[in-house]
Backbone as XML, in Angstrom:
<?xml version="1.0"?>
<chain id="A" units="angstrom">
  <residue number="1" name="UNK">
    <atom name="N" x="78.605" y="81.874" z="87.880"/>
    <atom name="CA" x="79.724" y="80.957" z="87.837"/>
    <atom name="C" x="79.197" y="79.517" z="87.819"/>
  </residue>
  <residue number="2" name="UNK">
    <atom name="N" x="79.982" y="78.745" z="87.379"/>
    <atom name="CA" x="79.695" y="77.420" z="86.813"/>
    <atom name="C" x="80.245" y="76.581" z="88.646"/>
  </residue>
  <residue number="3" name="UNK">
    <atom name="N" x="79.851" y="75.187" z="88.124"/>
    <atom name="CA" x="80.412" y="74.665" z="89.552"/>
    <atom name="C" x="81.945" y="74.607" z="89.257"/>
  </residue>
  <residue number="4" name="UNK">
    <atom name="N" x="82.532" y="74.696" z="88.419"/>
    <atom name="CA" x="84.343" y="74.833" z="88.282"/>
    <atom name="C" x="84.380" y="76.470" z="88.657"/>
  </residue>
  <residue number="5" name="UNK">
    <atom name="N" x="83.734" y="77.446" z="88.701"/>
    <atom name="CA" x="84.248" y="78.677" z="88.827"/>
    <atom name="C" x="84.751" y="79.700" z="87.525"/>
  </residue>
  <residue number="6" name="UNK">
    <atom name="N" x="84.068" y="78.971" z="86.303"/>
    <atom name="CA" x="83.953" y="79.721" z="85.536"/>
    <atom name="C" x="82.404" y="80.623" z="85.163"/>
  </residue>
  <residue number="7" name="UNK">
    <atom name="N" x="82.834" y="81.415" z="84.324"/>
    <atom name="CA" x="81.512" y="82.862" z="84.181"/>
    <atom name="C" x="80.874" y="81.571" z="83.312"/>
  </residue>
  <residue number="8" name="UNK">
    <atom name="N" x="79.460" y="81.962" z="83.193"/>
    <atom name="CA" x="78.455" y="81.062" z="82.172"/>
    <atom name="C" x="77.884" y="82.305" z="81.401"/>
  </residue>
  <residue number="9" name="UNK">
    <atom name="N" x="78.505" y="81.779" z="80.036"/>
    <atom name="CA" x="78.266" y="83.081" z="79.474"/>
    <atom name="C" x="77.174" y="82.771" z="78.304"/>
  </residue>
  <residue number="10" name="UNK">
    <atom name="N" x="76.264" y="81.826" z="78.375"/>
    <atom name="CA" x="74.957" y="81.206" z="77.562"/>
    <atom name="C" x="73.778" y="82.127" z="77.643"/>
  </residue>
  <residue number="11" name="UNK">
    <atom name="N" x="73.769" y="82.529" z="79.594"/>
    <atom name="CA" x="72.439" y="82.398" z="80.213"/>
    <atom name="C" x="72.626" y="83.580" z="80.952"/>
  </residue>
  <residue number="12" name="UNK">
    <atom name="N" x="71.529" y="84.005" z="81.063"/>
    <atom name="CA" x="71.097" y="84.394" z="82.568"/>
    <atom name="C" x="71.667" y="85.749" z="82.754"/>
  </residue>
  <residue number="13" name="UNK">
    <atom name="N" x="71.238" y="86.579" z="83.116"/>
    <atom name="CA" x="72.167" y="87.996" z="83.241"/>
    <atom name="C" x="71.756" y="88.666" z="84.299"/>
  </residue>
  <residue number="14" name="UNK">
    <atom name="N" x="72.356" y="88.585" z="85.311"/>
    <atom name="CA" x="71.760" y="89.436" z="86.568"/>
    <atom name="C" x="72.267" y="90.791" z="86.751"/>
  </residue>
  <residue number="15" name="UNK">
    <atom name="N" x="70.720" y="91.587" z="86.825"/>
    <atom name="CA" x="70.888" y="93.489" z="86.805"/>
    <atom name="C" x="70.054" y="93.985" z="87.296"/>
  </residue>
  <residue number="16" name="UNK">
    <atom name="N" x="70.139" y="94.676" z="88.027"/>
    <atom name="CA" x="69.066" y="95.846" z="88.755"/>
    <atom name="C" x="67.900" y="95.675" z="87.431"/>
  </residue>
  <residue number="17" name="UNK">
    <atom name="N" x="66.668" y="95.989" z="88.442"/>
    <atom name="CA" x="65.630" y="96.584" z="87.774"/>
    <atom name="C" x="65.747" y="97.345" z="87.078"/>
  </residue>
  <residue number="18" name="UNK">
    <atom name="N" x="66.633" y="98.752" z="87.629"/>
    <atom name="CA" x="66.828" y="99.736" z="86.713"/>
    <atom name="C" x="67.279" y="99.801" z="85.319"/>
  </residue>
  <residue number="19" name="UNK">
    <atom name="N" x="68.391" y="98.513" z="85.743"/>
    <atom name="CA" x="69.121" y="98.378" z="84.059"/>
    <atom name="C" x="68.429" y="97.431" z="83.121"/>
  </residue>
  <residue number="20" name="UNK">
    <atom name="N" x="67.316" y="96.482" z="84.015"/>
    <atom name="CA" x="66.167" y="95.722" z="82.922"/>
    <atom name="C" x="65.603" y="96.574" z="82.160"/>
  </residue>
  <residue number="21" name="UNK">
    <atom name="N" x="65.295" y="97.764" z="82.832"/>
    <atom name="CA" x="64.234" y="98.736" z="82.283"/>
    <atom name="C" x="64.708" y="99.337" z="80.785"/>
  </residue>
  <residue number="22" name="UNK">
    <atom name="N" x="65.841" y="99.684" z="81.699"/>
    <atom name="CA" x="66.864" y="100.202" z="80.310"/>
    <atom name="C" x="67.315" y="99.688" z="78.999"/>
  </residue>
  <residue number="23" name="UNK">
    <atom name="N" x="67.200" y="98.586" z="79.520"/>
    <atom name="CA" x="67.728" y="97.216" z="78.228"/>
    <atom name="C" x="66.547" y="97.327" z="77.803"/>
  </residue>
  <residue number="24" name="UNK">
    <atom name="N" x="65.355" y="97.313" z="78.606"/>
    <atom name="CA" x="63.862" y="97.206" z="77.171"/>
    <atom name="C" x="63.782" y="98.157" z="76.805"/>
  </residue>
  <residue number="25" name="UNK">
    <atom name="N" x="64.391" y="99.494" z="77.105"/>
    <atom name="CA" x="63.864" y="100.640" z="76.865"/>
    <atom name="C" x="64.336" y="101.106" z="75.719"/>
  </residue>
  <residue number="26" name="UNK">
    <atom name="N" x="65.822" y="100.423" z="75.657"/>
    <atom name="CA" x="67.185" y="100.359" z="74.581"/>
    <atom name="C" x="66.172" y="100.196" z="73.642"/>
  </residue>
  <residue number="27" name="UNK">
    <atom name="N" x="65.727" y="98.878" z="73.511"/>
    <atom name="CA" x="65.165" y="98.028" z="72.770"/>
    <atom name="C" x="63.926" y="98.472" z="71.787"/>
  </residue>
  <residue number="28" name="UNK">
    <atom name="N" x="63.064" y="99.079" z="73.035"/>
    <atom name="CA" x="61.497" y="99.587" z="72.609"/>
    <atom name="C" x="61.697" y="100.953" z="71.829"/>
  </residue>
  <residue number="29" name="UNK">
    <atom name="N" x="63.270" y="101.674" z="71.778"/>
    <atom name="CA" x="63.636" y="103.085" z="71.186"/>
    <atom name="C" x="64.289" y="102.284" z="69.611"/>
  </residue>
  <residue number="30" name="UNK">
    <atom name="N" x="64.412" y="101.432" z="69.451"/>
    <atom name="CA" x="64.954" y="101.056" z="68.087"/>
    <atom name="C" x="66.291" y="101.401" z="68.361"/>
  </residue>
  <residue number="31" name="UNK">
    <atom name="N" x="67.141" y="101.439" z="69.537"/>
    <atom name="CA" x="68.878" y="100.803" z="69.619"/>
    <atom name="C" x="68.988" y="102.493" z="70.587"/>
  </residue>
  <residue number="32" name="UNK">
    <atom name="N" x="68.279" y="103.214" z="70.715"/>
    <atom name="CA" x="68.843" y="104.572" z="71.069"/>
    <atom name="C" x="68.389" y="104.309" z="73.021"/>
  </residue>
  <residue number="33" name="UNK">
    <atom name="N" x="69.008" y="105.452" z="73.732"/>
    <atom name="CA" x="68.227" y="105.404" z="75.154"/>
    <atom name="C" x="69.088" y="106.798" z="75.267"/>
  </residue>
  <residue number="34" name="UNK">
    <atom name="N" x="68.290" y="107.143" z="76.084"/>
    <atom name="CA" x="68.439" y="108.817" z="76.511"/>
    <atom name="C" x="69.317" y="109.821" z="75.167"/>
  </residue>
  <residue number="35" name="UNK">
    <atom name="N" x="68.597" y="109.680" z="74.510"/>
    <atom name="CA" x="69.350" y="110.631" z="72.899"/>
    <atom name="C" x="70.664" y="110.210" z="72.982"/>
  </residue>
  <residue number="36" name="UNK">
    <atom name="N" x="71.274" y="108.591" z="73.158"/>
    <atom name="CA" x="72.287" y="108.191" z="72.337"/>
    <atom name="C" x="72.294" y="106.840" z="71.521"/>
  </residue>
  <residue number="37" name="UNK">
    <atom name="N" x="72.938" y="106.966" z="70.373"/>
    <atom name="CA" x="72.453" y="105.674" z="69.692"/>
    <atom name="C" x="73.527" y="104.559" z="70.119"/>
  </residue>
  <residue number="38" name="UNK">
    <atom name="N" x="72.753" y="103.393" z="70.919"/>
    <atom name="CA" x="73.889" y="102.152" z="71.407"/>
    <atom name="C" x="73.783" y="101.363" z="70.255"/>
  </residue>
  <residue number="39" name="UNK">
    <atom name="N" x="72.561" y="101.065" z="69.659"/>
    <atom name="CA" x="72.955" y="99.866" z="68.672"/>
    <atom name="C" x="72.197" y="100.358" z="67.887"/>
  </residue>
  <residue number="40" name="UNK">
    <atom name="N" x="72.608" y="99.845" z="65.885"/>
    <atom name="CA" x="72.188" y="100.623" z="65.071"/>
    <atom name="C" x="70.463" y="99.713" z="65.109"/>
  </residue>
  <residue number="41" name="UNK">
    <atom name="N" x="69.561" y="100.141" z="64.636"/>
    <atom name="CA" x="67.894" y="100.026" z="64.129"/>
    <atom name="C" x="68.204" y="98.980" z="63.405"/>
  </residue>
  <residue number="42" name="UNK">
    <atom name="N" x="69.056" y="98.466" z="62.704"/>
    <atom name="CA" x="69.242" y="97.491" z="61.924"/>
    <atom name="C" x="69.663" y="96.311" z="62.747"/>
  </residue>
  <residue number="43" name="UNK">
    <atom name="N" x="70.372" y="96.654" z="63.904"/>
    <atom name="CA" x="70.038" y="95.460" z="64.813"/>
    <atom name="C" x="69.091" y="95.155" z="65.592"/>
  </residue>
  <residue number="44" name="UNK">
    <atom name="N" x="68.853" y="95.986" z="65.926"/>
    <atom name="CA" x="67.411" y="95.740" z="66.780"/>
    <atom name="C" x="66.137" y="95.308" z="66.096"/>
  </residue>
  <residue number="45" name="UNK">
    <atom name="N" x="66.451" y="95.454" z="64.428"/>
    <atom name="CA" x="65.152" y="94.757" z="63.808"/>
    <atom name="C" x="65.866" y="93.409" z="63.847"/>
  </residue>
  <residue number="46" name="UNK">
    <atom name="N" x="67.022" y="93.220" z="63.500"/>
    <atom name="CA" x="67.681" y="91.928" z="62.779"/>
    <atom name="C" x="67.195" y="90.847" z="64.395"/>
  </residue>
  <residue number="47" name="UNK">
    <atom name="N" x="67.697" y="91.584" z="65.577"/>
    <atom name="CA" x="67.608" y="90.917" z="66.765"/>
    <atom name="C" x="66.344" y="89.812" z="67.472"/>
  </residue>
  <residue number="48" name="UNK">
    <atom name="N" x="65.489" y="90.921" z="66.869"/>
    <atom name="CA" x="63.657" y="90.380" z="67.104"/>
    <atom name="C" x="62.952" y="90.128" z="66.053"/>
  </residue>
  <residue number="49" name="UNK">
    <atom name="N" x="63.562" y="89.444" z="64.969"/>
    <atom name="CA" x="63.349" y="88.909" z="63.485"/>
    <atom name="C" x="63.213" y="87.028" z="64.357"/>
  </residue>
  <residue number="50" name="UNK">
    <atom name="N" x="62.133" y="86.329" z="63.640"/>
    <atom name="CA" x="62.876" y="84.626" z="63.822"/>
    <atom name="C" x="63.717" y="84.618" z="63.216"/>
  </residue>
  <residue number="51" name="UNK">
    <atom name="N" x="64.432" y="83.700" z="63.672"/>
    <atom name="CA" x="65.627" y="83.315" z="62.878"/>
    <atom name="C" x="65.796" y="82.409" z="61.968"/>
  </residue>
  <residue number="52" name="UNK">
    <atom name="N" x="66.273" y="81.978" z="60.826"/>
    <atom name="CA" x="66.208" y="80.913" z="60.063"/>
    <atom name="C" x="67.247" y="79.591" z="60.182"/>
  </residue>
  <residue number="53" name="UNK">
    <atom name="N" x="67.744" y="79.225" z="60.931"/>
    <atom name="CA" x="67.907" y="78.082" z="61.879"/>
    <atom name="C" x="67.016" y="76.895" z="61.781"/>
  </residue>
  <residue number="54" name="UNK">
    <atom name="N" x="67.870" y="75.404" z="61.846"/>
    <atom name="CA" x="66.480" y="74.624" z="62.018"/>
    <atom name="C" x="66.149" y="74.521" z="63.233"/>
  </residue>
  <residue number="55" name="UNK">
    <atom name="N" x="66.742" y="75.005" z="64.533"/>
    <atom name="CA" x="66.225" y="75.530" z="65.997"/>
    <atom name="C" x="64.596" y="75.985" z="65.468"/>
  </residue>
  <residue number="56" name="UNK">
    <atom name="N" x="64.608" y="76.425" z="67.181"/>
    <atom name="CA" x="63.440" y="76.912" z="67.544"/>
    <atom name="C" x="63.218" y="77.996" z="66.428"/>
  </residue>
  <residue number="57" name="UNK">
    <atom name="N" x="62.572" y="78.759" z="65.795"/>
    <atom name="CA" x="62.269" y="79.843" z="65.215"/>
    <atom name="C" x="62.424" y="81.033" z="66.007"/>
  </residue>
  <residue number="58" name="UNK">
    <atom name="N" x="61.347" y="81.003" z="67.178"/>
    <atom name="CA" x="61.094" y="82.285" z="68.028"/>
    <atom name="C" x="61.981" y="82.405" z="68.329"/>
  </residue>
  <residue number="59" name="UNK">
    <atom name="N" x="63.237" y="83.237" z="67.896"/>
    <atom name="CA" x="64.068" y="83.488" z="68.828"/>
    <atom name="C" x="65.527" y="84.335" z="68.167"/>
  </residue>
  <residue number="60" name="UNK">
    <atom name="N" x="65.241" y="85.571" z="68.700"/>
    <atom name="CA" x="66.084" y="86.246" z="67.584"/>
    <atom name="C" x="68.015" y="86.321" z="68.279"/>
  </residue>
  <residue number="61" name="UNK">
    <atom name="N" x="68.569" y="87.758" z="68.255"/>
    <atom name="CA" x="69.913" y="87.359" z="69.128"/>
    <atom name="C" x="69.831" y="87.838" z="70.237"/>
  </residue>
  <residue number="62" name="UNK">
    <atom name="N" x="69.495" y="87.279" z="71.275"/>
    <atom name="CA" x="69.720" y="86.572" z="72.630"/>
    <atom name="C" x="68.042" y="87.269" z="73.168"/>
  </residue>
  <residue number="63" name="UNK">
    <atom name="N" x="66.900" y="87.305" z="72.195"/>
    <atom name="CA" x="65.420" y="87.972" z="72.364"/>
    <atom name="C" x="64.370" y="86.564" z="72.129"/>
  </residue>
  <residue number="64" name="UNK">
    <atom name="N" x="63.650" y="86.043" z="73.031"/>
    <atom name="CA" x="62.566" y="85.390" z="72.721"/>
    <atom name="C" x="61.363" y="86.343" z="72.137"/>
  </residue>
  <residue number="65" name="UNK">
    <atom name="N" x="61.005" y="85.804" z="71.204"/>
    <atom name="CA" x="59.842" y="86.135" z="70.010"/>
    <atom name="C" x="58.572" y="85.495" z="70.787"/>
  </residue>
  <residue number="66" name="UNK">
    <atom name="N" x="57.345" y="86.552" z="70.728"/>
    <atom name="CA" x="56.339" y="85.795" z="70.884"/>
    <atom name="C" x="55.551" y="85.186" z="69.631"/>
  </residue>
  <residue number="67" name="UNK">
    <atom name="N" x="56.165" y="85.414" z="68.456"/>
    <atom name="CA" x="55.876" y="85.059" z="67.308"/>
    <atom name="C" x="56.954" y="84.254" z="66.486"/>
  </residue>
  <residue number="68" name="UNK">
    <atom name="N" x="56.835" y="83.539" z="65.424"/>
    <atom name="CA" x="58.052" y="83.001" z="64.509"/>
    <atom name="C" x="57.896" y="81.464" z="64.603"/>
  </residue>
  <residue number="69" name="UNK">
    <atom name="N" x="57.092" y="80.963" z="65.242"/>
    <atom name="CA" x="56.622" y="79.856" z="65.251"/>
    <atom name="C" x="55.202" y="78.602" z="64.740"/>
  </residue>
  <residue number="70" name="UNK">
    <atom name="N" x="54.867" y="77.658" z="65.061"/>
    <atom name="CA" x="53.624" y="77.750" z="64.221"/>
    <atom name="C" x="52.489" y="78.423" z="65.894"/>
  </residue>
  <residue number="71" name="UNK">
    <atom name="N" x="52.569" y="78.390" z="66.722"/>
    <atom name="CA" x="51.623" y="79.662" z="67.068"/>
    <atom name="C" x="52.655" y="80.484" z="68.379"/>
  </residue>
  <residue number="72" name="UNK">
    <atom name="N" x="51.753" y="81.193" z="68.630"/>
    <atom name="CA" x="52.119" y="82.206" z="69.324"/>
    <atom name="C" x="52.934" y="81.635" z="70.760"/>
  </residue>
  <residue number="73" name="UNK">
    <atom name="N" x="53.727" y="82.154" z="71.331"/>
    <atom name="CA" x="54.052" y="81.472" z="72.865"/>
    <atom name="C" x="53.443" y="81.684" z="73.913"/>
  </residue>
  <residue number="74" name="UNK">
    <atom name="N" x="52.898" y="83.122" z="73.851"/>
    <atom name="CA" x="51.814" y="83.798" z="74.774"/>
    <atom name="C" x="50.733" y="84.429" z="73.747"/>
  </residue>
  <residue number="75" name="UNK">
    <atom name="N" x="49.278" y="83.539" z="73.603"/>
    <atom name="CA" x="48.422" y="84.156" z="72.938"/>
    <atom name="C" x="47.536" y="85.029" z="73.364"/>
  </residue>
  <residue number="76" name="UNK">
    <atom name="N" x="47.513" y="85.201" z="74.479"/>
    <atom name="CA" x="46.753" y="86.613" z="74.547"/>
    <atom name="C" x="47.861" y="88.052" z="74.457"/>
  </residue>
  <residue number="77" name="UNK">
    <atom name="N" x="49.377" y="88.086" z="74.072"/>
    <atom name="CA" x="50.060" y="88.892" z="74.162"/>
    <atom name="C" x="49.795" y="89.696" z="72.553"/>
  </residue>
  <residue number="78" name="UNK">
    <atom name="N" x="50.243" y="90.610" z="72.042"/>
    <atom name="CA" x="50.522" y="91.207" z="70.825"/>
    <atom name="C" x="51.700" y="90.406" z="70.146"/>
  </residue>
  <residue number="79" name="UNK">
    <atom name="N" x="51.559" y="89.607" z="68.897"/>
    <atom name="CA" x="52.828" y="89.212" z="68.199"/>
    <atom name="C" x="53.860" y="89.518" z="68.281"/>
  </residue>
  <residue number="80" name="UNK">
    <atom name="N" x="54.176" y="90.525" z="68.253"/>
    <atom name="CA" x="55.157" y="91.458" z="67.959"/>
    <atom name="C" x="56.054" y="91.682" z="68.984"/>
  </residue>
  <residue number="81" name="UNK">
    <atom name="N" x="55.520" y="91.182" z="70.289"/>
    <atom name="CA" x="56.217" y="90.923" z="71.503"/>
    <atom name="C" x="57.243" y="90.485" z="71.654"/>
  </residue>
  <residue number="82" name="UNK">
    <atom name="N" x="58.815" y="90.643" z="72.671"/>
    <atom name="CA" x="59.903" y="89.711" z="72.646"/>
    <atom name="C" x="60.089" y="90.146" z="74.062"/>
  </residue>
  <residue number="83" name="UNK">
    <atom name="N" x="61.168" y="89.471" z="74.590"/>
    <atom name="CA" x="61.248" y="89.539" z="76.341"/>
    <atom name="C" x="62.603" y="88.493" z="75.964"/>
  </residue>
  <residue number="84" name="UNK">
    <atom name="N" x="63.287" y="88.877" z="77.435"/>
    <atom name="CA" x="64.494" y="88.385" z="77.496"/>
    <atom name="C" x="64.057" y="87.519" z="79.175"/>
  </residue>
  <residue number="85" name="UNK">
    <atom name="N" x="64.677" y="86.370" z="79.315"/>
    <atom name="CA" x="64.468" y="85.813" z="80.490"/>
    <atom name="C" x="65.499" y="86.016" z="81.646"/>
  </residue>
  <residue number="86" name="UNK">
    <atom name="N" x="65.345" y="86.441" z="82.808"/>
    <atom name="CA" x="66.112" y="86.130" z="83.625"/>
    <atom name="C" x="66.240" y="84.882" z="85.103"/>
  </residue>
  <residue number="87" name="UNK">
    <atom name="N" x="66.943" y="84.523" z="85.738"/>
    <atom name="CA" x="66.789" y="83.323" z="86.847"/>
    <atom name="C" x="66.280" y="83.326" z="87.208"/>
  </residue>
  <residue number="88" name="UNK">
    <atom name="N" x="64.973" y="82.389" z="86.961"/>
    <atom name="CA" x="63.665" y="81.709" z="87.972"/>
    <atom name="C" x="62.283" y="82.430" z="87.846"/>
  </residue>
  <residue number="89" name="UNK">
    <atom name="N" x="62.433" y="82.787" z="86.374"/>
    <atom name="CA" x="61.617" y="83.448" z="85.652"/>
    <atom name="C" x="61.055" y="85.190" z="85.999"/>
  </residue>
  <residue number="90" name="UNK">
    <atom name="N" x="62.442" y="85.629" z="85.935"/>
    <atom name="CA" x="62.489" y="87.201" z="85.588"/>
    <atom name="C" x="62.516" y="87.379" z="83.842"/>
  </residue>
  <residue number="91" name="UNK">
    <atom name="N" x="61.726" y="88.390" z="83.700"/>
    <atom name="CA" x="61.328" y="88.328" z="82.701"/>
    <atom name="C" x="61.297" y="90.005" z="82.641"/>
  </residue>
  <residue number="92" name="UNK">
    <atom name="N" x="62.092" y="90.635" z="80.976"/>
    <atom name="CA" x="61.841" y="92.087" z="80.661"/>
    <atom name="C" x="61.230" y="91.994" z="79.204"/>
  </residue>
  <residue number="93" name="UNK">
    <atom name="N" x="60.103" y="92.299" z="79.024"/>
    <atom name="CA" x="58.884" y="92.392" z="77.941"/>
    <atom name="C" x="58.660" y="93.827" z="77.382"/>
  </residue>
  <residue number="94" name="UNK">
    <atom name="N" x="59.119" y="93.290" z="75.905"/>
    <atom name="CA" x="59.001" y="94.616" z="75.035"/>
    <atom name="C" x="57.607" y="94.523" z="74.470"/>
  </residue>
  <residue number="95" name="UNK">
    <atom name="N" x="56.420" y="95.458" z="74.362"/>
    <atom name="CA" x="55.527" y="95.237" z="73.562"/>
    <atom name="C" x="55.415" y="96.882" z="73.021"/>
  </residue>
  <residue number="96" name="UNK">
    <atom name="N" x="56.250" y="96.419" z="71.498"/>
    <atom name="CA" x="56.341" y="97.582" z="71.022"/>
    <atom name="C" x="54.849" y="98.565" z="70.459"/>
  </residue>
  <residue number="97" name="UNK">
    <atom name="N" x="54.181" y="97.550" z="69.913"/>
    <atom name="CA" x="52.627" y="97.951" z="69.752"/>
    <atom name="C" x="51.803" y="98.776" z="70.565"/>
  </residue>
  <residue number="98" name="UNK">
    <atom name="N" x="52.101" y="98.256" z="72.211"/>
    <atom name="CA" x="51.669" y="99.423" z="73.330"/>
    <atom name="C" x="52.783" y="100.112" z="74.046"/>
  </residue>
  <residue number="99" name="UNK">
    <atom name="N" x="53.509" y="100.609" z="73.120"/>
    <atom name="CA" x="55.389" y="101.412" z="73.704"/>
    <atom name="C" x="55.435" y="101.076" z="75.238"/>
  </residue>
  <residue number="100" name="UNK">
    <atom name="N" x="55.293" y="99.598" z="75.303"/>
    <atom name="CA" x="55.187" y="99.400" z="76.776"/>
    <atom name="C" x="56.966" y="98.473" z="76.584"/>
  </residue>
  <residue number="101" name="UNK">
    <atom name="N" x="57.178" y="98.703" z="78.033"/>
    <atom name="CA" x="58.215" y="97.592" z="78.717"/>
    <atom name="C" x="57.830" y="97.412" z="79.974"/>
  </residue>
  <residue number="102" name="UNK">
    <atom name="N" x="57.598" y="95.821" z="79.933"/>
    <atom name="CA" x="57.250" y="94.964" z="81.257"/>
    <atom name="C" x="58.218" y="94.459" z="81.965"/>
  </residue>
  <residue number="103" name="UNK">
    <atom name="N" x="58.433" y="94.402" z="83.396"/>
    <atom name="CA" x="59.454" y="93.766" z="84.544"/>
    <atom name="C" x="59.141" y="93.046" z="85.077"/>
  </residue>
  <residue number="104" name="UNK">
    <atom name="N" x="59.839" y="92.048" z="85.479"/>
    <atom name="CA" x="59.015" y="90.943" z="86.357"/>
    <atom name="C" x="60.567" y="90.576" z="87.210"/>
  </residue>
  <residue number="105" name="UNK">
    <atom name="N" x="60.904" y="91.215" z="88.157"/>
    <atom name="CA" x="61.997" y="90.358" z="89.223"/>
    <atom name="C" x="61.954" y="89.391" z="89.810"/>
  </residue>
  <residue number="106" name="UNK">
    <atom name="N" x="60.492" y="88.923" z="90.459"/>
    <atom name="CA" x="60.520" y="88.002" z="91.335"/>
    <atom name="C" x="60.673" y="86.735" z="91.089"/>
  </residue>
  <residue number="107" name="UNK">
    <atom name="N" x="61.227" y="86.052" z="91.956"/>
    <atom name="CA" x="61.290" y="84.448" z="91.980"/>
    <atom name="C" x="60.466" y="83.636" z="91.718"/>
  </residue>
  <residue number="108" name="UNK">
    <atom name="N" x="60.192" y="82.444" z="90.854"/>
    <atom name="CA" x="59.095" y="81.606" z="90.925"/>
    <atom name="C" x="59.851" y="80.442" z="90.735"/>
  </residue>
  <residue number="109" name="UNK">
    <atom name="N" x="59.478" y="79.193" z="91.648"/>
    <atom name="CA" x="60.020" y="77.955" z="91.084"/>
    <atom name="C" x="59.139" y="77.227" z="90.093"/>
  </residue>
  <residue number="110" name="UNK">
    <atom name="N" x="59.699" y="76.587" z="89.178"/>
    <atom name="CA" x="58.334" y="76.161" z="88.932"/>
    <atom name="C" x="57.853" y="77.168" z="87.603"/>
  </residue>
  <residue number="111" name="UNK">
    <atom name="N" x="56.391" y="77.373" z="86.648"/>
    <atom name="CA" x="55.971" y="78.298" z="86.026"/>
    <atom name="C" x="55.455" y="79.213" z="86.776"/>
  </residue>
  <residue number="112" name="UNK">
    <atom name="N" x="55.591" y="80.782" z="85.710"/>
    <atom name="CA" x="54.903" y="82.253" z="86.499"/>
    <atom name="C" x="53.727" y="82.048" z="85.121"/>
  </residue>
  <residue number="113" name="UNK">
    <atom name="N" x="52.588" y="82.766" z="85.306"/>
    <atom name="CA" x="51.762" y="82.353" z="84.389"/>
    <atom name="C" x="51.954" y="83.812" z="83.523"/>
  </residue>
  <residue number="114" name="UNK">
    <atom name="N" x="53.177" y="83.892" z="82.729"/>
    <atom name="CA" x="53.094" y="85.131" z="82.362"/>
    <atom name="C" x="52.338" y="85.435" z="81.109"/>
  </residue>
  <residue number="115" name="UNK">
    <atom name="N" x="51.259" y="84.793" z="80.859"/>
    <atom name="CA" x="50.756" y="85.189" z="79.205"/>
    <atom name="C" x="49.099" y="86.008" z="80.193"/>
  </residue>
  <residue number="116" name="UNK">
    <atom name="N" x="49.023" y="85.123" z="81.137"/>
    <atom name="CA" x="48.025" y="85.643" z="82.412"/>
    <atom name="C" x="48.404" y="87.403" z="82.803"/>
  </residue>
  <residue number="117" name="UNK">
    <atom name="N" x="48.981" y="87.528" z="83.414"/>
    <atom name="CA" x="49.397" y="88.537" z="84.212"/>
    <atom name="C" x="50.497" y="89.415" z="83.394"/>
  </residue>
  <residue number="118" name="UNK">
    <atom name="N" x="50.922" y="89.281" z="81.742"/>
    <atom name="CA" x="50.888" y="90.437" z="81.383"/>
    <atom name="C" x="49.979" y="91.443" z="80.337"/>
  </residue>
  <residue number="119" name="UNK">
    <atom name="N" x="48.943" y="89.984" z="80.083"/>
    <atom name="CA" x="47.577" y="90.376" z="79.724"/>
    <atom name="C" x="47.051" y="91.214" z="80.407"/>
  </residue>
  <residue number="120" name="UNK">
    <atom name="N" x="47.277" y="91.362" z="81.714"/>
    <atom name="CA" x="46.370" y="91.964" z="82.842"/>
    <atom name="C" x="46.819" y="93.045" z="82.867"/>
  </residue>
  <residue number="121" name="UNK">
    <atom name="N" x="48.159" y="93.280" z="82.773"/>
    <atom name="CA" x="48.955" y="94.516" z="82.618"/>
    <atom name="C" x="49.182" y="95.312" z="81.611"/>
  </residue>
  <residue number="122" name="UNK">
    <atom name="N" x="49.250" y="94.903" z="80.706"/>
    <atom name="CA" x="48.569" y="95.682" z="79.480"/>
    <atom name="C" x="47.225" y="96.089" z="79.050"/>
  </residue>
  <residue number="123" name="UNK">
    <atom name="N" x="46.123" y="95.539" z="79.313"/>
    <atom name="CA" x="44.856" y="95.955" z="79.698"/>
    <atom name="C" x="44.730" y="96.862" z="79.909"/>
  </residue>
  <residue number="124" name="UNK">
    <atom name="N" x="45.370" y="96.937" z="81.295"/>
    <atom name="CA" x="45.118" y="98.056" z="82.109"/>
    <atom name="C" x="46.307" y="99.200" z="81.742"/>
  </residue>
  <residue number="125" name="UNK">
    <atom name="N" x="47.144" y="99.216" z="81.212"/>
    <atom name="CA" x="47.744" y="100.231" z="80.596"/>
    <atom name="C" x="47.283" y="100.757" z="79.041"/>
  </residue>
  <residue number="126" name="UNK">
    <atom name="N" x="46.348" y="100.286" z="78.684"/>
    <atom name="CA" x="45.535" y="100.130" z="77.399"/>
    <atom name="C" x="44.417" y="100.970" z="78.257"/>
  </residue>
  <residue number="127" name="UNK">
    <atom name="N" x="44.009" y="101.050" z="79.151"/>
    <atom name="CA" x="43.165" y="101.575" z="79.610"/>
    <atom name="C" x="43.090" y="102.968" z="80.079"/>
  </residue>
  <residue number="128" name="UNK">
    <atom name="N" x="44.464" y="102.827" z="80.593"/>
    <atom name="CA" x="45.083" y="104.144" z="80.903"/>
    <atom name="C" x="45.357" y="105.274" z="79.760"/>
  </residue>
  <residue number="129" name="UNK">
    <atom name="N" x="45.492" y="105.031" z="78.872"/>
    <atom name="CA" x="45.934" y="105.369" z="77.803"/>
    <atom name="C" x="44.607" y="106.059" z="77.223"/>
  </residue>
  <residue number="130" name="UNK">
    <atom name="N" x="43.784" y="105.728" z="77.493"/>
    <atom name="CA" x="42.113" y="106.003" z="76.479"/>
    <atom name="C" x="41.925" y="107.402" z="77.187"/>
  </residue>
</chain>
């Protein structure tokens, strides 16, 4: 809610972990989650496409791009990367390249160094994987 007491419907979306997971998971399945289709493949490419806007590039419908710009936003991440932000830098990270989805709930004021620490986390799920 806004300071008048209206919904702010720009930003910000507060949801259980569980349902972050789900929203990347939506996402990382090409529109489907548990064998049903929510949104068609044609949005979910159209969604995490840059956009052609004279805006920012990176940034598809309502998905930050780690690509679409002149460089990367997080360069040690995979291009192909997108993540949705939540308040005070919650963050749900699709990296479709390693069929991974990343969570991040906690609070930070200020920057979280996330090009740091989901490098670290993919690594090591890159590792796991071998």
């Amino acid at each position: 809610m806004d300071a008048a007491g209206h919904f702010v419907g720009s930003s910000y979306l507060y949801a259980s972990a569980r349902d972050w997971a789900r929203m990347g998971q939506l996402m990382l399945n090409g529109g489907t989650l548990n064998g049903h289709r929510i949104v068609t493949e044609q949005w979910v490419t159209r969604a995490t496409q840059p956009n052609t806007s004279a805006n920012e590039k990176a940034y598809g419908f309502q998905w930050w791009l780690n690509s679409g710009d002149d460089q990367l936003r997080f360069p040690d991440l995979p291009s192909e990367a997108f993540f949705a932000n939540g308040n005070r830098q919650q963050i749900v990270m699709v990296v479709p390249s390693q069929e991974s989805v990343i969570l991040r709930l906690g609070w930070t004021e200020g920057s979280y160094p996330v090009n740091d620490r989901f490098r670290e986390i993919l690594s090591k799920l890159s590792d796991g994987k071998n």
